[in-house]
SEMARPA-735842 format. One record per residue (C-alpha): residue in three letters; x, y, z. Coordinates in steps of 0.5 Angstrom, whole numbers, plus 500, padded with zeros to 3 digits. Example, Ala and Ser with C-alpha at 12.3 -4.5 7.8 and 13.67 -1.06 7.14 Angstrom:
<pts>
ALA525491516/SER527498514/
</pts>
This chain:
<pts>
UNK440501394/UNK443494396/UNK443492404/UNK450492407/UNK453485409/UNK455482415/UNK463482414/UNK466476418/UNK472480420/UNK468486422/UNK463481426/UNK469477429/UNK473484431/UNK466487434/UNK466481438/UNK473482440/UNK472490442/UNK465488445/UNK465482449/UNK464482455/UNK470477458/UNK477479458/UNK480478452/UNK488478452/UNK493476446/UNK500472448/UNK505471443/UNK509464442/UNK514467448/UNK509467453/UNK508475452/UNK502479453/UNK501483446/UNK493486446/UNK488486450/UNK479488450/UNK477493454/UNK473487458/UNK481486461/UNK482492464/UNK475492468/UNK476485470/UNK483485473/UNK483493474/UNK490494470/UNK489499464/UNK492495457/UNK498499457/UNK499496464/UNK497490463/UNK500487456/UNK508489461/UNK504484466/UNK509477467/UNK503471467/UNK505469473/UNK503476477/UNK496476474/UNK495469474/UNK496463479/UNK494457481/UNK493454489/UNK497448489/UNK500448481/UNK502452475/UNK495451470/UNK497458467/UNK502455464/UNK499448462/UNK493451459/UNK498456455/UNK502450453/UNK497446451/UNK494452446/UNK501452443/UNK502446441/UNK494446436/UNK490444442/UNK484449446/UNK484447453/UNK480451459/UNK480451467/UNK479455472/UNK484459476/UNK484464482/UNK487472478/UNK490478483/UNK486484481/UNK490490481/UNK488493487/UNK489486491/UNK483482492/UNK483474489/UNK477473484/UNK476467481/UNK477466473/UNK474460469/UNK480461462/UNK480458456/UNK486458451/UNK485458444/UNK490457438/UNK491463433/UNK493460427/UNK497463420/UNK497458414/UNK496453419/UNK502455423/UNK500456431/UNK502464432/UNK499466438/UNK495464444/UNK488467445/UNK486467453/UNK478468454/UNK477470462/UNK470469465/UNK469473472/UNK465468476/UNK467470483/UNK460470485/UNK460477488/UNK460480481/UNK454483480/UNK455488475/UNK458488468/UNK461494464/UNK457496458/UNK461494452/UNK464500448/UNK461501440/UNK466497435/UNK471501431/UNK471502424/UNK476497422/UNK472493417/UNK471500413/UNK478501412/UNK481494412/UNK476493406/UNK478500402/UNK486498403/UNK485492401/UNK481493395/UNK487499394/UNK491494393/UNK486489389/UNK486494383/UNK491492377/UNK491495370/UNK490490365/UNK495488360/UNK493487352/UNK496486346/UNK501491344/UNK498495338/UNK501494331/UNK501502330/UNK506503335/UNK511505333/UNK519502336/UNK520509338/UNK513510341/UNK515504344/UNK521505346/UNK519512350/UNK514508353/UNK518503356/UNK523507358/UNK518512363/UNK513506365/UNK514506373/UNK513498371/UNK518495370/UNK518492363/UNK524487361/UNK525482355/UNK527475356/UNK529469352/UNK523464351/UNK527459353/UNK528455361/UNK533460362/UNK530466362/UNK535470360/UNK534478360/UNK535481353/UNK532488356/UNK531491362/UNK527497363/UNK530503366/UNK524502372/UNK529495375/UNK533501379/UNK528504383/UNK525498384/UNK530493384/UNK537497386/UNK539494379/UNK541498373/UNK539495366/UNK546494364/UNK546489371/UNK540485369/UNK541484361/UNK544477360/UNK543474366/UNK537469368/UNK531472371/UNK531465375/UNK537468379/UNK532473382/UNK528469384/UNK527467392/UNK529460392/UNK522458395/UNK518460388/UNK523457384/UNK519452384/UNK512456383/UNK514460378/UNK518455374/UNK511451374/UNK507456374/UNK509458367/UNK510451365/UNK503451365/UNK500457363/UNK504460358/UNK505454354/UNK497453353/UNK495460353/UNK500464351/UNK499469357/UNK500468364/UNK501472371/UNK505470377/UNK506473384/UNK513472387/UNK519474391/UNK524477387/UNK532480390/UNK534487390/UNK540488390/UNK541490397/UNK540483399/UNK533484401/UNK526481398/UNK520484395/UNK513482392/UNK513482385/UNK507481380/UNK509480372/UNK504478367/UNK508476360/UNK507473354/UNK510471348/UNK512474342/UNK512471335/UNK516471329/UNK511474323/UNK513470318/UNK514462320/UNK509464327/UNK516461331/UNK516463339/UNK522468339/UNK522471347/UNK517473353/UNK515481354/UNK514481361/UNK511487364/UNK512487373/UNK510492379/UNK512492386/UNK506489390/UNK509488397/UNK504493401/UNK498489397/UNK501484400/UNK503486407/UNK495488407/UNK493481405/UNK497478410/UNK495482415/UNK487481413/UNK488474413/UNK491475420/UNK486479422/UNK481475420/UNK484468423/UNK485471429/UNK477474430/UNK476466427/UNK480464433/UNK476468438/UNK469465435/UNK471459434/UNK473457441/UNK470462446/UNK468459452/UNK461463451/UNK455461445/UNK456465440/UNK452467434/UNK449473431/UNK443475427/UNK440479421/UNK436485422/UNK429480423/UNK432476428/UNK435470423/UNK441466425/UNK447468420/UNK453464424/UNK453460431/UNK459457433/UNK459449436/UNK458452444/UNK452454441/UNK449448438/UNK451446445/UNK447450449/UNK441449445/UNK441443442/UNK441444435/UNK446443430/UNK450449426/UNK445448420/UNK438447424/UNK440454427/UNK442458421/UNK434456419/UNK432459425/UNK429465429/UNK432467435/UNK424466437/UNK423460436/UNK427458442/UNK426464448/UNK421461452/UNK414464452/UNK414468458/UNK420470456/UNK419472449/UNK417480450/UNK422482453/UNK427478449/UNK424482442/UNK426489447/UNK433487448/UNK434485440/UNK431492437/UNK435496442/UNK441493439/UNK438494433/UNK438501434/UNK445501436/UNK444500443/UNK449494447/UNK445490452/UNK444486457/UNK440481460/UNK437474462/UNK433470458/UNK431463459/UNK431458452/UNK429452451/UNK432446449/UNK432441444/UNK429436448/UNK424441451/UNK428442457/UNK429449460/UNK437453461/UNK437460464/UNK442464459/UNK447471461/UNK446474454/UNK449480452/UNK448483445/UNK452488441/UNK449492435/UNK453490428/UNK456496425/UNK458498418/UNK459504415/UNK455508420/UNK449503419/UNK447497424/UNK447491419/UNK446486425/UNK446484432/UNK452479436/UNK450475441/UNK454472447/UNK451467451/UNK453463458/UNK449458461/UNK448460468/UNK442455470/UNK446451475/UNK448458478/UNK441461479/UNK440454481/UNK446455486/UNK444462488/UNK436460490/UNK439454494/UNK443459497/UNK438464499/UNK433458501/UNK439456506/UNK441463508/UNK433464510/UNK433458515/UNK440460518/UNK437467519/UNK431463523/UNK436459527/UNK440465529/UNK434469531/UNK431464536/UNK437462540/UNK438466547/UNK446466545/UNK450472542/UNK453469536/UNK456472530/UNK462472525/UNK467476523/UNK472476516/UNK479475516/UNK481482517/UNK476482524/UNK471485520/UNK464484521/UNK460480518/UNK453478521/UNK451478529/UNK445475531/UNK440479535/UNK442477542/UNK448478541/UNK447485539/UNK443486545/UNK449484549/UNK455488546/UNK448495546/UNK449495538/UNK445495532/UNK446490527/UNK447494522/UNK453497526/UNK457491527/UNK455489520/UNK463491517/UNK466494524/UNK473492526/UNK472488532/UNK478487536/UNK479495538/UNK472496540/UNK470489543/UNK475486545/UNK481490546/UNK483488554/UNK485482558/UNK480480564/UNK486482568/UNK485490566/UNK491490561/UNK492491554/UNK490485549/UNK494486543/UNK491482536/UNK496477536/UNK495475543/UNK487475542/UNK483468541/UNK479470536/UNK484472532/UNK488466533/UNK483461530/UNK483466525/UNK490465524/UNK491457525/UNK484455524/UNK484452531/UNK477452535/UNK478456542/UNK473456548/UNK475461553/UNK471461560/UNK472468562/UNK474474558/UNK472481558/UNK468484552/UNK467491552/UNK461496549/UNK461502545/UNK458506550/UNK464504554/UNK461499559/UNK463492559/UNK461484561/UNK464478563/UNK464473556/UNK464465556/UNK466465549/UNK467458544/UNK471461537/UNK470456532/UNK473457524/UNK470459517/UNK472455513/UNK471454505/UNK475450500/UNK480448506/UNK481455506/UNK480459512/UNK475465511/UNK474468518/UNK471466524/UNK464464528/UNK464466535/UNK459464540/UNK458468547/UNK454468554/UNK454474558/UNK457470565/UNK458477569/UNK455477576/UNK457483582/UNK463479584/UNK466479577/UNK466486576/UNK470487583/UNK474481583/UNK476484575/UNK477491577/UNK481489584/UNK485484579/UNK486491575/UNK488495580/UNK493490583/UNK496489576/UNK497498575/UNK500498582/UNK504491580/UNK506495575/UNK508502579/UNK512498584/UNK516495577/UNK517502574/UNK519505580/UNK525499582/UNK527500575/UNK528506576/UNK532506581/UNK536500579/UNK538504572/UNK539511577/UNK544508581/UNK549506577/UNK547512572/UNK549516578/UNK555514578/UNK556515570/UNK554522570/UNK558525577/UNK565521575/UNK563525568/UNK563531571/UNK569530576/UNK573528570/UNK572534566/UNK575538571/UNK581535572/UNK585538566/UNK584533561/UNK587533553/UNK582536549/UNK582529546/UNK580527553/UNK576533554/UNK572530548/UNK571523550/UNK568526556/UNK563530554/UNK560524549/UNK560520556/UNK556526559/UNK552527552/UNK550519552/UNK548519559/UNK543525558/UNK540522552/UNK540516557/UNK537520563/UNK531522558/UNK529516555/UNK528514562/UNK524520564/UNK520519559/UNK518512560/UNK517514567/UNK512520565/UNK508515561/UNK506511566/UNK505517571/UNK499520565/UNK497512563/UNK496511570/UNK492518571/UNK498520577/UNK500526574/UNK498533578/UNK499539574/UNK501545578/UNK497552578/UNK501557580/UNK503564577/UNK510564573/UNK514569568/UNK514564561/UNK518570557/UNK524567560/UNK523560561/UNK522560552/UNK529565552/UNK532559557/UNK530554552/UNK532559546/UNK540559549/UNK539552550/UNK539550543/UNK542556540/UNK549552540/UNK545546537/UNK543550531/UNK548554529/UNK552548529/UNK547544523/UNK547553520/UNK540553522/UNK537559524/UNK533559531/UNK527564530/UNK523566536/UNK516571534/UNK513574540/UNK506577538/UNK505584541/UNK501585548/UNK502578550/UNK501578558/UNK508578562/UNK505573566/UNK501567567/UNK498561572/UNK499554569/UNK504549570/UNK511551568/UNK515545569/UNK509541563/UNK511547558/UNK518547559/UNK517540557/UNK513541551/UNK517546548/UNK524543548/UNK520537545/UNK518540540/UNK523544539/UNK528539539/UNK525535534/UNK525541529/UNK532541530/UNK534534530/UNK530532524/UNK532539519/UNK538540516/UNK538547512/UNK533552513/UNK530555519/UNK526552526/UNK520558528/UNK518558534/UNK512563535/UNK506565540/UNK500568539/UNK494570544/UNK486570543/UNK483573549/UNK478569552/UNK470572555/UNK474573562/UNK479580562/UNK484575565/UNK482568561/UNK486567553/UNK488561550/UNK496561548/UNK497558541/UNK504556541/UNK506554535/UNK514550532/UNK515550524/UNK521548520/UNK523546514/UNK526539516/UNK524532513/UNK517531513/UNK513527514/UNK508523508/UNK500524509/UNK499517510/UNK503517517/UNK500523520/UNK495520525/UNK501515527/UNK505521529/UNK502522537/UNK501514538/UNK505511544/UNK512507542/UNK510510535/UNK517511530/UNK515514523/UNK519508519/UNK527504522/UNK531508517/UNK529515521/UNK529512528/UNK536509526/UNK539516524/UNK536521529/UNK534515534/UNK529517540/UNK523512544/UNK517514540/UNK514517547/UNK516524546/UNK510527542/UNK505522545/UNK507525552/UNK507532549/UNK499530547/UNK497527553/UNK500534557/UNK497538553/UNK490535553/UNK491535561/UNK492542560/UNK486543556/UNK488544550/UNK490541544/UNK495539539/UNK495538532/UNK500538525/UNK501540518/UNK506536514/UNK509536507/UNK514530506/UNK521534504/UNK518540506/UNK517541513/UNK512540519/UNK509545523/UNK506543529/UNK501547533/UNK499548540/UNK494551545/UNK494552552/UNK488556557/UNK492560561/UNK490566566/UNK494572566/UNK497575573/UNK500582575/UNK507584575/UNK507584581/UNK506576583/UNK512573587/UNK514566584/UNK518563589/UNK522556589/UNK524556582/UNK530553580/UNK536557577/UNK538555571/UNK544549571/UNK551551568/UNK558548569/UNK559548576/UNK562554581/UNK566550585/UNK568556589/UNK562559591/UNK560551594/UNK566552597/UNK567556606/UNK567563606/UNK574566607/UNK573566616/UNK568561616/UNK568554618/UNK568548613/UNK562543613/UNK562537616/UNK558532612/UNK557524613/UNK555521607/UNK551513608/UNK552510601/UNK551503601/UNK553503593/UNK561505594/UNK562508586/UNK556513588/UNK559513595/UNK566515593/UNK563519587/UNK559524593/UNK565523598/UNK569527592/UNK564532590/UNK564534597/UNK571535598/UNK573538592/UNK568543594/UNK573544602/UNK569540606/UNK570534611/UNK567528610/UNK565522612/UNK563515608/UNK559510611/UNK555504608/UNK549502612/UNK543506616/UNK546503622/UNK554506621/UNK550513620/UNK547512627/UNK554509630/UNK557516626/UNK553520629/UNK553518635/UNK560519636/UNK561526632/UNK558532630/UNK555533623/UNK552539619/UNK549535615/UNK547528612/UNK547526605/UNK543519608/UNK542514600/UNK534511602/UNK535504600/UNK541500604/UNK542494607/UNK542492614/UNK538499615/UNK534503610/UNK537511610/UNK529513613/UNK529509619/UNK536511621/UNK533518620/UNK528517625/UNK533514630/UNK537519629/UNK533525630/UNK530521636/UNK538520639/UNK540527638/UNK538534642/UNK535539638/UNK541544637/UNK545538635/UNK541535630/UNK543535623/UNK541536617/UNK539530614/UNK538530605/UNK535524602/UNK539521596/UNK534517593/UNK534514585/UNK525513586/UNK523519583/UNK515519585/UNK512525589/UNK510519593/UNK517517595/UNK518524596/UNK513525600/UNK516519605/UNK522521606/UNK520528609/UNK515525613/UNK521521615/UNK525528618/UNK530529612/UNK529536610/UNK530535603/UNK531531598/UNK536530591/UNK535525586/UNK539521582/UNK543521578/UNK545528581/UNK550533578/UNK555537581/UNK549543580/UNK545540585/UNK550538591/UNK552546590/UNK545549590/UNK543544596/UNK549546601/UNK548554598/UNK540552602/UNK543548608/UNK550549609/UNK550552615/UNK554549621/UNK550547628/UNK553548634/UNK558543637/
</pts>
């Protein structure tokens, strides 16, 4: 049984399938059309994803636009190759040395063949190539389908005319009668010409069979029969012939002539035709396959070769000859053996008869050289297949001698550097562009208390490096490190703090210095001496401490610079809505009372962070009845959810406690966070609020799991863990429909966690959240007193504020230097049907007092010429006992600190603004009672 032979189309499409570097097809308008599996692995697009691909998103160039005149260069007959940086698919650069090659037609350029090569010098690894498809087997049977034809021969002489006629008319070839002369006049056409031409006989017969005939074998045909039917008597053409519907179809007709019996003179021609378009087609095809894999052998940037069973060279391209040496007719003579390198040899012979057995492969090999020098070859070899059967081996072969070359220079180098880093006494180490570690030398892991291995990818800045010498945050932009990073430029730094994992901290004299590579900036290079010293620690923990109470004092002044005017806002609002407006008006006013809240909010919020940022905030313990603090906040929102058709669900678990110990006024809080996001952020569906115990190991311990679920907007997954970080908004678009700080769910978390418990959430994008959270609590008995706890704020009852029937009205001096807030509480108070007083100053309630008798002062802290607490001081020294009155202070400072200070002053309580008019009324319930006269 005859060995199969290495078909040229099967070698050339195995290469294709089985190289080991990205093949892509452009067509002549730049699109890409097919591409190898190396393709896919190599720039990470999947074929249908890549061939959609516009060249300039997969291919770029720093400083000038190769792709294109590389592709132009290709179209125009020419190969041309470059290297140029490529995008993979997940984002990373990788470098790519590229050839474009012609594929040609019939000497016509039809497309362009792009040969990519990976040659990032981290690429280790390469993909196994895949078996080659069986395209030969098929292409082969198609085309030897096509290639069968039946002979024509001699018409017997005992055909009969009617035997001949019934023939003719039922043949499926078409067989026609012309006229021998340069015309070709049909004489008779059979009636096949109407399925295969569209024609009917009648239509054909005395017309010329050159009007069919495409204008561009005219010429052939003519020439054709001119030669051969003169000499030979028979001939057979291929040619396009017109149908009737205007289309062109591939004809081949053989044809001879027929002679007259007596005098032997030529009479007419006898052609018999047959459609032969699909052989055609699969012609061209095949010979387009067979130049595009040409194109590919040809050109390639590799060597690349293959050989018979026993290792001989069948075909070589010239990179091979190249490499080798040897010209193409030398090593068609050769073995492969006669050229690997002994020492090499044997494991050569392995690779070879594992492809023999179907195996691909991959290896390193070393050849020699014509001139009897060494290369080091990358060579990957593929099993030739034909019907099942391996009839020989491809090989792909890269020259890496000047890389290996490279990478033993570069190991060498890295060796020494590694003894310089080692033997010096200062902390170095590098990081990449994004921060990440790259190397750190043992003395610097002995300063930052880390192994090497760990700094080895660590993010830096937020572990190392993350505060300013003066205690305060150090945010990446403003970091040195990273701004050589950014700009390139070496920084020194003579004091700054780096931190330790374990949480400990020194001072660093650092200098910062640029990677730099091709004029690229790759990350930076950090050298540092631990400079701290017992005075540096204090100095840098009173410069922190001075910072955090710079900061307090400053909060402390906005909010009484933004509280003050508020005040006026919020109390004018309330007096307003209750003068008899229009509905409209009523309407303007209640926006004004809805946006100074929200305003009020915000600021509470941003004072509440600094309180548990600074660790200022005190948590109460005392026993209190939280069934009535959740329906309080129920009723709050109810008007809000009926108004968005949104049910309100409140589920209680059996044998809860009635009361707890635990700070009320953080609960409250939490809750109508909570509660109030799951209103704001849904607009169909239900908000469930729901409470569970679990008992603890005490009688009286248990832990409450409070839990808010709705069935609003969501949130994505990818942005859960920004959900409870400070100042945090999930995307713009939410924070300008439903607005809010960023800080309400951060202090919900740091409350909670102050509270011993945890929060956490579950969330579907366009399903809803749910959020959950747990607070130890302690039950009490029933019978525990809670007292001091403020009644709920309503619309204010100017009635009961206002004297008894048969009781005297209050006389009230109000010292506000502010003189809207002044004639805002001047007027409260009276409409309530007391005598007021207003004065400016804390020296004008002295001189007031002095001269009249009041019940009580409403004394504003802060004024000019003398504050509301000294004035107090005076006061109560000026007055008797039975005269004294009772002083409140009106202040917009907010900490329990102030507070404290101004009962420590003698004021008996203390109102905040911005005030509302439920707050004037509650004190006047407390304390007005007239003194004596």
């Amino acid at each position: 049984m005859p060995q199969p032979t290495i078909s040229l189309e099967g070698a050339y499409q195995s290469l294709f399938y089985n190289h080991p570097d990205a093949i892509v097809i452009i067509d002549t308008d730049g699109r890409y059309t097919d591409a190898n599996p190396a393709a896919e692995r190599i720039f990470g697009y999947p074929k249908q994803e890549l061939v959609r691909l516009q060249p300039e998103l997969l291919f770029s160039m720093e400083g000038g636009d190769l792709p294109a005149v590389l592709f132009a260069q290709a179209l125009s007959g020419r190969p041309s190759a470059g290297e140029m940086l490529a995008a993979h698919k997940d984002g990373k650069r990788i470098y790519i040395s590229v050839t474009y090659a012609p594929i040609t037609s019939q000497s016509d350029v039809v497309g362009v063949y792009c040969l990519a090569k990976d040659v990032s010098p981290l690429v280790e690894a390469r993909r196994h190539f895949e078996q080659a498809e069986e395209h030969l087997r098929k292409s082969e049977a198609n085309l030897a389908q096509v290639q069968r034809a039946a002979g024509i021969g001699a018409w017997s002489s005992d055909v009969t005319e009617k035997q001949h006629r019934l023939i003719s008319e039922h043949s499926l070839d078409f067989i026609s009668v012309h006229s021998a002369d340069q015309t070709a006049t049909y004489l008779y056409a059979s009636p096949s010409c109407a399925s295969l031409l569209g024609y009917q006989p009648e239509e054909l017969v005395g017309t010329s069979a050159y009007d069919y005939f495409h204008p561009d074998d005219v010429d052939l045909v003519n020439e054709y029969l001119t030669a051969n039917l003169a000499s030979a008597g028979v001939y057979t053409v291929a040619y396009r012939i017109r149908q009737k519907n205007g289309g062109y179809i591939w004809f081949e007709s053989t044809g001879r002539y027929t002679y007259d019996a007596d005098t032997g003179a030529i009479k007419e021609i006898v052609a018999i035709s047959r459609d032969i378009n699909d052989r055609k087609t699969a012609e061209q095809k095949l010979q387009e396959s067979e130049q595009r894999y040409k194109s590919l052998f040809e050109y390639n940037p590799a060597a690349v070769y293959s050989f018979d069973l026993d290792g001989n060279y069948v075909t070589a391209n010239s990179n091979l000859e190249a490499v080798s040496g040897y010209s193409k007719s030398e090593l068609l003579t050769m073995s492969f053996e006669q050229i690997i390198r002994p020492e090499y040899l044997e494991d050569t012979r392995h690779h070879f008869d594992l492809a023999k057995q179907g195996i691909p492969q991959h290896y390193e090999t070393c050849v020699i050289h014509k001139s009897g020098g060494f290369l080091d070859l990358h060579v990957t070899n593929v099993p030739i297949i034909v019907d099942d059967q391996v009839v020989g081996v491809y090989g792909i072969a890269y020259d890496i001698t000047e890389e290996k070359s490279y990478l033993d220079q570069i190991e060498k180098l890295s060796y020494q550097h590694s003894l310089i880093l080692n033997s010096v006494s200062e902390g170095i180490y590098g990081l990449d562009k994004e921060g990440r570690g790259m190397f750190i030398n043992p003395a610097g892991a002995d300063m930052f208390g880390v192994p090497m291995a760990q700094f080895i990818g660590a993010e830096s800045h937020h572990t190392f490096h993350h505060t300013k010498p003066d205690g305060s945050a150090c945010a990446v932009e403003d970091c040195p490190i990273f701004q050589t990073i950014k700009d390139g430029k070496s920084r020194v730094v003579q004091e700054d703090i780096f931190w330790r994992p374990d949480g400990s901290s020194f001072l660093a004299e650092y200098r910062v210095s640029p990677i730099i590579d091709n004029q690229t900036i790759k990350g930076a290079v950090v050298v540092f001496n631990d400079i701290t010293t017992e005075r540096d620690i204090l100095q840098a923990k009173e410069s922190a401490e001075r910072a955090a109470h710079a900061k307090s004092e400053f909060l402390a002044m906005m909010s009484h610079e933004i509280r003050t005017p508020m005040n006026g806002i919020m109390g004018m609002t309330d007096l307003l809505a209750d003068s008899g407006l229009t509905q409209e008006q009523q309407e303007y006013a209640d926006i004004i009372r809805t946006s100074s809240d929200a305003l009020l909010r915000i600021l509470n919020d941003i004072l509440d962070y600094s309180k548990i940022d600074a660790g200022k905030l005190v948590l109460e313990t005392e026993p209190f009845d939280w069934r009535p603090l959740l329906g309080d906040i129920h009723q709050l929102f109810a008007p809000k959810a009926a108004e968005k058709h949104i049910e309100l669900i409140t589920e209680l678990e059996p044998g809860l406690p009635e009361r707890i110990v635990g700070d009320a006024v953080r609960l409250r809080q939490i809750l109508l966070n909570l509660i109030g996001n799951a209103i704001k952020f849904t607009d169909t569906g239900t908000v469930t609020v729901s409470v569970k115990a679990h008992p603890q190991e005490e009688p009286d311990d248990l832990i409450l799991l409070f839990t808010v679920q709705d069935t609003g907007i969501g949130i994505p997954g990818e942005k859960l863990d920004q959900l409870f970080r400070s100042f945090s908004q999930l995307h713009p678009g939410i924070n300008r429909k439903y607005g809010g700080t960023g800080l309400g769910l951060a202090i919900c978390k740091k409350l909670v966690q102050l509270m011993g418990g945890d929060i956490w959430v579950e969330s579907k994008e366009g399903v809803g959240s749910t959020f959950h959270f747990t607070l130890p609590a302690s039950s009490c008995s029933k019978q525990v007193d809670i007292a001091g706890e403020p009644e709920p704020a309503g619309e204010p009852d100017w009635a009961s504020a206002a004297p008894s029937s048969g009781s005297e009205q209050l006389r009230i001096l109000v010292a506000e230097d502010h003189p809207v807030n002044s004639q805002l509480l001047v007027r409260i108070l009276k409409k309530f049907g007391h005598a007021v007083t207003a004065v400016s100053n804390g020296s004008e309630a002295i001189d007031a007092v002095a001269r009249g008798s009041f019940d009580i002062v409403f004394m504003d802290v802060d004024m000019p010429v003398m504050d509301g607490m000294r004035a107090t001081r005076h006061i109560l020294e000026l007055l008797p006992d039975d005269n004294k009155p009772v002083i409140i202070a009106v202040t917009a400072h907010v900490r329990a600190e102030d507070r404290k200070m101004c009962l420590d002053s003698g004021m008996q309580d203390v109102i905040r603004k911005p005030y509302r008019t439920q707050e004037i009324q509650q004190v006047l319930r407390l304390w007005g009672k007239p003194v004596a006269k």
